[in-house]
PAMARMI-336771 format. One line per field, with one value per residue (C-alpha): x, y, z; residue number from 1. Coordinates in nm, 3 decimals, padded with zeros to 5 digits. Layout:
X <- [X:...]
Y <- [Y:...]
Z <- [Z:...]
k <- [NUM:...]
This chain:
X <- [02.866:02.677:02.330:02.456:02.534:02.185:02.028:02.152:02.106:01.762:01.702:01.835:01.614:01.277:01.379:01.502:01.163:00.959:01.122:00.980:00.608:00.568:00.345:00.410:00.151:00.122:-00.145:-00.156:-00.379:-00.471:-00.320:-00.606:-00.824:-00.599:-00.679:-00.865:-00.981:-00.828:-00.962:-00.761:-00.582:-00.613:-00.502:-00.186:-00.081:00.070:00.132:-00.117:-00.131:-00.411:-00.770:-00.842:-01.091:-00.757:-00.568:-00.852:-00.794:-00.444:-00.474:-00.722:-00.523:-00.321:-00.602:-00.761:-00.411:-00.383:-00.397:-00.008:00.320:00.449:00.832:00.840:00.624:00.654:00.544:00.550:00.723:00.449:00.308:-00.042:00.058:00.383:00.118:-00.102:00.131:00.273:00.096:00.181:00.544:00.522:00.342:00.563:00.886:00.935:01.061:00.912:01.117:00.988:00.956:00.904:00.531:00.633:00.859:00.553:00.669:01.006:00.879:00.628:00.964:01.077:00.808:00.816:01.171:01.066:00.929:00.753:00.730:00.429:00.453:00.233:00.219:00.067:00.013:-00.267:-00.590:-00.436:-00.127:-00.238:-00.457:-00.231:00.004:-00.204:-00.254:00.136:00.114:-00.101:00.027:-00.392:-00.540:-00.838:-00.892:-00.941:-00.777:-01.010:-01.276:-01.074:-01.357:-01.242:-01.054:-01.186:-01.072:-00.738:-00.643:-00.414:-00.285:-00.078:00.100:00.230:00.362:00.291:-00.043:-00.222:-00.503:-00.658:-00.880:-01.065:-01.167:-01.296:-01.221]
Y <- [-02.117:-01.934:-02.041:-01.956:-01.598:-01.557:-01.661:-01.474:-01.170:-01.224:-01.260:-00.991:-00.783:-00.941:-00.855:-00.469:-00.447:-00.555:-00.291:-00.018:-00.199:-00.141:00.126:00.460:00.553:00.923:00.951:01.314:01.508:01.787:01.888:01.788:02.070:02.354:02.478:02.795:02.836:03.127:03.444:03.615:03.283:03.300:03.618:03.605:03.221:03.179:02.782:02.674:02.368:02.099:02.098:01.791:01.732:01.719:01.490:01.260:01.291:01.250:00.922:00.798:00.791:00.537:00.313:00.445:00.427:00.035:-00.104:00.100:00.070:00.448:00.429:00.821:01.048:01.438:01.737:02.140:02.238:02.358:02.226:02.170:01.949:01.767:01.687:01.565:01.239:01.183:00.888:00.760:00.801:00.613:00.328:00.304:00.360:00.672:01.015:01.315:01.467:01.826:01.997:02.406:02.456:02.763:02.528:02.296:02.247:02.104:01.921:01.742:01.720:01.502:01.313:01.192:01.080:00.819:00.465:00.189:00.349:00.476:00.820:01.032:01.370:01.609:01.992:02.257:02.346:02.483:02.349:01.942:01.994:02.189:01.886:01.647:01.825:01.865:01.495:01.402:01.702:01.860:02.089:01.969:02.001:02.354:02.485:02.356:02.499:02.631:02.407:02.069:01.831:01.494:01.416:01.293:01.151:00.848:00.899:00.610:00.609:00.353:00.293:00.649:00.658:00.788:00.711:00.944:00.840:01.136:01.003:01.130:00.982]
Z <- [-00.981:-01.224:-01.148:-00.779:-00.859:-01.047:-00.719:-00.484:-00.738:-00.776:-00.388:-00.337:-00.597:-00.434:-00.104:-00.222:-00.418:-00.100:00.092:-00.163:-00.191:00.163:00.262:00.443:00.679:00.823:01.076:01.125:01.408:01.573:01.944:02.171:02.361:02.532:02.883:02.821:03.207:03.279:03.182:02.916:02.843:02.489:02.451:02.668:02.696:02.371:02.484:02.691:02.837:02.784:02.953:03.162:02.817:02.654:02.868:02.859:02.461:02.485:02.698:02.483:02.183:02.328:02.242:01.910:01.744:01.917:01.590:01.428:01.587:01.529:01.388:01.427:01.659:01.526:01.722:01.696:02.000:02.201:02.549:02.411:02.108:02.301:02.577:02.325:02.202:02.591:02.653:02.250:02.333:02.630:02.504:02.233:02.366:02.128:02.193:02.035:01.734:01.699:01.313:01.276:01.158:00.960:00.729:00.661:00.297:00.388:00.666:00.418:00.166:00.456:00.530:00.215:00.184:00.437:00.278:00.456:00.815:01.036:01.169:01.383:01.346:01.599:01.513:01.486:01.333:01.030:00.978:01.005:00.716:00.515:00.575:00.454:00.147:00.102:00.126:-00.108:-00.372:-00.354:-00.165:-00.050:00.308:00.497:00.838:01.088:01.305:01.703:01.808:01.630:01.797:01.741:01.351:01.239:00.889:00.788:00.471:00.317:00.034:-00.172:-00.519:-00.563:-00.471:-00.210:-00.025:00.309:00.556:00.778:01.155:01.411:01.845]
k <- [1:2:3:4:5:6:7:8:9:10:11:12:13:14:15:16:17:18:19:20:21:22:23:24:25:26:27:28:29:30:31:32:33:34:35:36:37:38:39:40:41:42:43:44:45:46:47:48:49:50:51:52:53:54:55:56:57:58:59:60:61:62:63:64:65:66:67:68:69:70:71:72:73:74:75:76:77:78:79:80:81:82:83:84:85:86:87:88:89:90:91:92:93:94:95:96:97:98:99:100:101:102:103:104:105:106:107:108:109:110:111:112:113:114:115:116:117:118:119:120:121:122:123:124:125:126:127:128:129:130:131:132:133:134:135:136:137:138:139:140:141:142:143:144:145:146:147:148:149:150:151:152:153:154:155:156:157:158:159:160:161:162:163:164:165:166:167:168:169]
């Protein structure tokens, strides 16, 4: 009975210790390109929606991100950047949960409450750096270029380190 007891003890430790080895991955990106046709667009659409460039982007993502099945997809709450994971959501069978880009810091908090999941994360030129860099506790990457819309990073983290890849599609 005692023997028994140990058992079913120790299983239970491997499998909660397996749980907390696994990795979290946080595949974080920029909205794709925003329509800027119109004149004065940029001035006076505050929430434009995406170029046909960006659509194209959008679709494509479907396969560049083939290889992770997202657990959460994360988005600001703007047309360009909701637009931008459509097609992901689909795919995946996800909906969009939105998070307030001016409470970056407590967003990243959250993010990293979360063990052994995938999750996207779609925002803007300066605010998907600065999230990586809340992520991994330095600061090295700047806001991006307006013109810069082909690089993403997957950071993962695990056993309390982390390690960022920078890509470009």
């Amino acid at each position: 009975m005692c023997s028994k007891h140990f058992f079913v003890m120790l299983v239970l430790l491997i499998a909660t210790a397996s749980v907390y080895a696994q990795p979290t991955t946080y595949i974080l990106l920029r909205h794709a390109e925003k329509d800027t046709s119109n004149y004065g667009s940029m001035m006076l659409n505050t929430d434009p929606a995406l170029s046909k460039a960006g659509e194209q982007r959008a679709e494509s993502l479907v396969s560049v991100l083939a290889a992770y099945q997202p657990d959460i997809i994360y988005s600001t709450n703007y047309r360009r950047t909701k637009a931008t994971v459509l097609p992901l959501t689909k795919k995946n069978g996800k909906t969009i949960q939105y998070y307030d880009p001016k409470k970056l810091s407590s967003f990243a908090d959250s993010l990293l409450q979360v063990k052994g999941k995938t999750i996207i994360v779609v925002g803007h030129s300066n605010t998907t750096p600065a999230l990586v860099n809340l992520l991994i506790k330095e600061n090295k990457y700047p806001a991006m270029d307006d013109s810069v819309y082909d690089q993403f990073w997957i950071v993962t983290l695990e056993n309390g380190r982390s390690v960022v890849e920078e890509r470009k599609y």
